[in-house]
C-alpha positions as CSV (number, residue, x, y, z in Angstrom):
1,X,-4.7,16.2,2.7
2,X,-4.4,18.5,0.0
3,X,-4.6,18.1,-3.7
4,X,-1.7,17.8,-5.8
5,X,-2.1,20.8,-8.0
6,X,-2.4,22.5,-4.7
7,X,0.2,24.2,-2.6
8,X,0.1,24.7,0.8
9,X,2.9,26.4,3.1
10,X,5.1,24.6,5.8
11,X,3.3,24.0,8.6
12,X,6.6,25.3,10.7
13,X,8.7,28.3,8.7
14,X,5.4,29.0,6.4
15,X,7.9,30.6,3.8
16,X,8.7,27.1,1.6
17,X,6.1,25.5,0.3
18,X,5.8,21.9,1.5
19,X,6.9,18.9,-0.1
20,X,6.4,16.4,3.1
21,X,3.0,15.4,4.0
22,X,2.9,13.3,7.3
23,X,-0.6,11.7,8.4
24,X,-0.5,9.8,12.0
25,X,-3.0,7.1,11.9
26,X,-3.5,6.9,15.5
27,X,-4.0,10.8,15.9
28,X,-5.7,11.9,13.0
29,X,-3.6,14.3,12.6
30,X,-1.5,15.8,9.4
31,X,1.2,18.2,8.5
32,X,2.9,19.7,6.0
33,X,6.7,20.2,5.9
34,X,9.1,21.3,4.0
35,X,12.6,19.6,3.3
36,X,14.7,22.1,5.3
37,X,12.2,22.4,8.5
38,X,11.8,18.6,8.3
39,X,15.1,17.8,8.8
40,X,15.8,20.4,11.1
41,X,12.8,19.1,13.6
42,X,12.1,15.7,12.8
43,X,15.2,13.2,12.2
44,X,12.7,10.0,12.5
45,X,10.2,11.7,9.8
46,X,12.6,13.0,7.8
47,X,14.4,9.7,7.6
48,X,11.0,7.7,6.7
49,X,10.3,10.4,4.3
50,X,13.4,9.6,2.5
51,X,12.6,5.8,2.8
52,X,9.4,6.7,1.0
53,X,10.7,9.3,-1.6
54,X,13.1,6.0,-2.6
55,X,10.2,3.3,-2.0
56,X,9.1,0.9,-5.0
57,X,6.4,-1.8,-5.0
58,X,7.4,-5.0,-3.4
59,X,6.1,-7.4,-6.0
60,X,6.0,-5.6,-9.5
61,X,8.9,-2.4,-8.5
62,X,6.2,0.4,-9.6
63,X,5.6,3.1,-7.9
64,X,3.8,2.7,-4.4
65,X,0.6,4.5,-3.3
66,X,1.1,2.4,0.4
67,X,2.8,0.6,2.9
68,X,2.5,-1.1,5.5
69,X,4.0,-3.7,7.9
70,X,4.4,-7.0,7.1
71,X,2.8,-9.1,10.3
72,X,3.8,-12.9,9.2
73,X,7.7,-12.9,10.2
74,X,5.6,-12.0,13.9
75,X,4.7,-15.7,13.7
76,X,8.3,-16.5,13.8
77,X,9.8,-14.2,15.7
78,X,11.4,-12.1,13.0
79,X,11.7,-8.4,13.5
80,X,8.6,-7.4,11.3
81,X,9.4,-5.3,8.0
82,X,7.5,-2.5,6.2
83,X,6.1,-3.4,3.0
84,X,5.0,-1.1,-0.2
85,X,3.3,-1.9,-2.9
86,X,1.7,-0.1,-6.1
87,X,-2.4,0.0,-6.0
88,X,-2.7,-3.1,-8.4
89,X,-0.6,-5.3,-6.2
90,X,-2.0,-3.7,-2.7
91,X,-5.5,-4.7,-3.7
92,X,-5.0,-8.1,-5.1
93,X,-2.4,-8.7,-1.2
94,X,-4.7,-8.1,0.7
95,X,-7.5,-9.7,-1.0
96,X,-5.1,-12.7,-0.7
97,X,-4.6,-11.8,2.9
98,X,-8.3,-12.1,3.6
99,X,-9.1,-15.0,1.9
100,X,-6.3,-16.8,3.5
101,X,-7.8,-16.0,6.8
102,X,-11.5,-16.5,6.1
103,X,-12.1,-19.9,7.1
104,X,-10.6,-19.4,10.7
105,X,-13.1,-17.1,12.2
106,X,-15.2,-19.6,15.1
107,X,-12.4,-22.2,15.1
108,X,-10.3,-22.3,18.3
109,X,-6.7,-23.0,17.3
110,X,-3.7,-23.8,19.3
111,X,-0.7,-21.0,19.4
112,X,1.5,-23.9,17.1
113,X,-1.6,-24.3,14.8
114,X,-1.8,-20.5,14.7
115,X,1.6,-20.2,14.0
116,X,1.3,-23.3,11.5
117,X,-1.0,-21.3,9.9
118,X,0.2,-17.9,9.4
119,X,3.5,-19.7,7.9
120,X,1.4,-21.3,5.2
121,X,-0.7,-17.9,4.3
122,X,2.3,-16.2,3.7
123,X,4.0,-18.7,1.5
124,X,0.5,-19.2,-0.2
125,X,-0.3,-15.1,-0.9
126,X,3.4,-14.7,-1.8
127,X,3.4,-17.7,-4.8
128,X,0.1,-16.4,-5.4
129,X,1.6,-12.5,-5.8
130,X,5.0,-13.6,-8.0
131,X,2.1,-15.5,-10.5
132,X,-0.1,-12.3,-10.2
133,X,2.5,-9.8,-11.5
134,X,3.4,-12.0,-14.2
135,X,-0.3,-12.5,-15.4
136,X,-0.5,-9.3,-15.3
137,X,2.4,-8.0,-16.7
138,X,2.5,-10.4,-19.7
């Protein structure tokens, strides 16, 4: 959107400048809110907004540049969660992620090896990411 030494006006009262930037995936589209007209307009935004403003990484507790949803707890059928984690961590996930499910592309697996599966990816990248922040950190 727009960079951070820049300010840009709310996209609905155009008085405040925002502090809200909202970017829907499936559209394309952004905006730009402020505080008050957020929470006047928007409850669902305004509430994930505060979720983010009070987000910290899910492996290390830095500060998150993304999140996501977590798809493995779909393998058991959990309610899935959002995730955040700091660049460092993000990168190194889903590297994890990807080489966890590399070798399955042409094999034809059974929904219970599927499931099988998944369940040992998720305990592998997550041993994998507690070891990674304390490399890393230490």
């Amino acid at each position: 959107m727009a960079s951070p030494d820049k300010q840009i006006p709310c996209v609905k009262c155009a008085t405040r400048m925002a502090t809200n930037f909202i970017h829907d995936a499936g559209t394309g589209t952004s905006t730009a809110w402020c505080d008050e007209c957020l929470l006047e307009d928007d409850a669902a935004s305004a509430s994930f907004a505060e979720q983010v403003k009070a987000a910290r990484c899910r492996y290390c507790g830095g500060y998150p540049c993304s999140g996501g949803t977590n798809i493995f707890p779909l393998s058991g059928g959990a309610v899935p969660e959002y995730r955040w984690m700091c660049l460092s961590c993000a990168m190194e996930y889903h590297t994890r992620v990807r080489a966890a499910f590399s070798g399955m592309t042409g094999h034809r697996l059974t929904a219970v090896q599927q499931v099988a599966l998944l369940r040992e990816a998720e305990v592998t990248v997550e041993r994998h990411m507690r070891e990674f922040v304390r490399m890393r950190d230490n």
